[in-house]
C-alpha positions as CSV (number, residue, x, y, z in Angstrom):
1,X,2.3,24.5,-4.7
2,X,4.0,24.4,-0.9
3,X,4.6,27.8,0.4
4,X,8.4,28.3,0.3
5,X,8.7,28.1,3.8
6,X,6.7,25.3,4.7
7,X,8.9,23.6,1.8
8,X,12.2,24.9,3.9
9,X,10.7,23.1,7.2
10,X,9.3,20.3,5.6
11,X,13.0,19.1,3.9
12,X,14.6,20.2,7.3
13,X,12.0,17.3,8.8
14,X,12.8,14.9,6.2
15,X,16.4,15.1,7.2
16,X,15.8,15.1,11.1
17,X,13.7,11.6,11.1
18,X,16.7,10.2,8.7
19,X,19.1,11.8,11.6
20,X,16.5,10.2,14.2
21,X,17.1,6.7,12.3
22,X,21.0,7.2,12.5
23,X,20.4,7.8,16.4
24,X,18.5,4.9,17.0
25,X,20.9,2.7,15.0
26,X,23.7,4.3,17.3
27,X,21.9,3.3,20.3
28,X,21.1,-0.5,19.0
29,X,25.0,-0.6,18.2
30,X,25.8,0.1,21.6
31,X,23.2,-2.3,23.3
32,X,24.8,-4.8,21.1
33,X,27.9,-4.0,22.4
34,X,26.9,-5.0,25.5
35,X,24.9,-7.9,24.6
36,X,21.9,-6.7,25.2
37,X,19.7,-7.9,22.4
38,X,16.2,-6.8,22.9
39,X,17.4,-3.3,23.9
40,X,18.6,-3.4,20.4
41,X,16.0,-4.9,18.5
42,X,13.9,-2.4,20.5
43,X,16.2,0.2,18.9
44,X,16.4,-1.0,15.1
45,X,12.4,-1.0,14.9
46,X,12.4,2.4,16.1
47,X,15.4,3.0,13.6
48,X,13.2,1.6,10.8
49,X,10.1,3.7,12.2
50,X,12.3,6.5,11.5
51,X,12.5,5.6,7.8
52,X,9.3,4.9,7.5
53,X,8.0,8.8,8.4
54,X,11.2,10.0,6.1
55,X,9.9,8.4,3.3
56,X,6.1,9.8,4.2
57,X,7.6,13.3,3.8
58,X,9.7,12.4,0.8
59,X,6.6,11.2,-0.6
60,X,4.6,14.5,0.2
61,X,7.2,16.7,-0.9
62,X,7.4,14.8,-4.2
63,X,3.5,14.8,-4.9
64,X,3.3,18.6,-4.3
65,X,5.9,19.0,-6.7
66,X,8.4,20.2,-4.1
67,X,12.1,20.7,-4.6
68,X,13.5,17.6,-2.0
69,X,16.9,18.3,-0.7
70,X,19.0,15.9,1.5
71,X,21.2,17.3,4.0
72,X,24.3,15.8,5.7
73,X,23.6,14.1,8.6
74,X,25.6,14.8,11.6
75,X,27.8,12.0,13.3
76,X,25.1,10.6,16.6
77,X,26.6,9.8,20.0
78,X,27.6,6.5,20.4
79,X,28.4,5.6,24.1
80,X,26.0,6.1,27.2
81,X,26.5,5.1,30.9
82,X,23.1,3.3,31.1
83,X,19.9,1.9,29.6
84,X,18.0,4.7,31.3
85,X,20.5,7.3,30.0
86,X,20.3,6.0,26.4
87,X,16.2,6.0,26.7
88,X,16.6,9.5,28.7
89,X,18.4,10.8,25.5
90,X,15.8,9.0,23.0
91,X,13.3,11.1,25.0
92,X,15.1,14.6,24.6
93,X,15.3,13.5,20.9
94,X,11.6,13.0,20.5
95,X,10.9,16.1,22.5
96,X,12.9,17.9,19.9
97,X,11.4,16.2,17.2
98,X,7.9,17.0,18.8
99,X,8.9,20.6,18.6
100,X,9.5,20.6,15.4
101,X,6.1,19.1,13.9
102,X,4.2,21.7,16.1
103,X,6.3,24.2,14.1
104,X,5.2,23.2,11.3
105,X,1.3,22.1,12.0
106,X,1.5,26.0,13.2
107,X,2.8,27.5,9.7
108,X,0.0,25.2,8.0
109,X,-2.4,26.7,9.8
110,X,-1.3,29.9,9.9
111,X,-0.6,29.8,6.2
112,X,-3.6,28.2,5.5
113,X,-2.3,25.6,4.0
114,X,-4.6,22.4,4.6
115,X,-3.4,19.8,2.8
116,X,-0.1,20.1,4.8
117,X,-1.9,20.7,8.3
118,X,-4.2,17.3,7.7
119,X,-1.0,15.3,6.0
120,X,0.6,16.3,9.7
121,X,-1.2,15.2,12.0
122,X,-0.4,11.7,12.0
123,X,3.0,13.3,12.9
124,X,1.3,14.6,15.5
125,X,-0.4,11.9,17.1
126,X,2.6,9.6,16.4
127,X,5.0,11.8,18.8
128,X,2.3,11.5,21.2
129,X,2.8,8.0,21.4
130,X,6.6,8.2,21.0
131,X,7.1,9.9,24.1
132,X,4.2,8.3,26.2
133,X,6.3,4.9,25.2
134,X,9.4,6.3,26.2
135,X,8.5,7.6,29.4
136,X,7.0,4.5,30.3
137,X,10.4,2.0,29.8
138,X,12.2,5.3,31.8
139,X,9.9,4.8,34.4
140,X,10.7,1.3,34.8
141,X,14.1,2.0,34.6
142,X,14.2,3.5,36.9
143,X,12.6,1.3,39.5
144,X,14.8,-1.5,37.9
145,X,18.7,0.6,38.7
146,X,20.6,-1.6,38.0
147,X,19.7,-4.8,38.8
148,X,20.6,-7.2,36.7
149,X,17.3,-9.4,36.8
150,X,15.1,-6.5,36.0
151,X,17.4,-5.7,33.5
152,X,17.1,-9.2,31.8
153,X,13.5,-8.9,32.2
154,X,13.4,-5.3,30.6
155,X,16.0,-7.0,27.5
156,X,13.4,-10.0,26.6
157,X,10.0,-7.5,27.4
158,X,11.6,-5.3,24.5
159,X,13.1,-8.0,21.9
160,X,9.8,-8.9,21.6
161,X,8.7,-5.7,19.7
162,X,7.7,-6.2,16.1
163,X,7.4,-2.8,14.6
């Protein structure tokens, strides 16, 4: 049985990385705009990331016989004056999102509670990587501006993510 509170945070998780897929599918929408394709593919895999680490906590919740509760999901922004301000954004995002699986990797351990504390820390290493990989396109960026070859180079480097 999930301590009550671990239960709380790990629901309010469940419904952040559904949020975090409604973000990315916000920012995807407006690369599209824009016709900016691999931005956007770039985009909907991370989108589709996001559901894929909902449904690992969906699936936790459910096999410690937790009480799983979906919250409404709040309305994402949907207009940016950049690339480097909509990766700038994704990066605040994951920082928050970062914050709140150190939360709850603390209250595991402090509550002793293993199973959750081991089941977390491919959350853990996973933001690692989220951020490192946003950082990086930010850093290029911003060496690129706004030049429009870079930028084309930057589009076809990203459609070609897979997952």
């Amino acid at each position: 049985m999930l301590n009550k509170d671990i239960e709380k945070k790990l629901n309010d998780q469940l419904n952040c990385e559904f949020y975090s897929s409604y973000l990315y599918m916000s920012m995807a929408i407006h690369f599209d705009h824009y016709n900016f394709k691999g931005f956007s593919n770039w985009m909907k895999q991370q989108a589709q990331e996001e559901l894929t680490h909902a449904d690992k906590i969906y699936s936790y919740l459910n096999a410690q016989g937790a009480k799983i509760e979906l919250l409404e999901i709040g309305k994402p922004k949907n207009h940016w004056e950049s690339a480097l301000e909509v990766f700038k954004d994704a990066l605040n995002h994951e920082k928050h999102v970062t914050k709140n699986i150190h939360e709850l990797t603390n209250m595991a351990i402090d509550t002793k509670d293993h199973p959750t504390n081991i089941f977390l820390q491919e959350f853990v290493t996973e933001q690692v990587e989220e951020e490192s990989s946003l950082e990086e396109i930010i850093q290029k960026l911003k060496l690129i501006k706004d030049n429009i070859n870079g930028l084309y180079c930057m589009d076809r480097a990203l459609g070609a993510r897979t997952h």
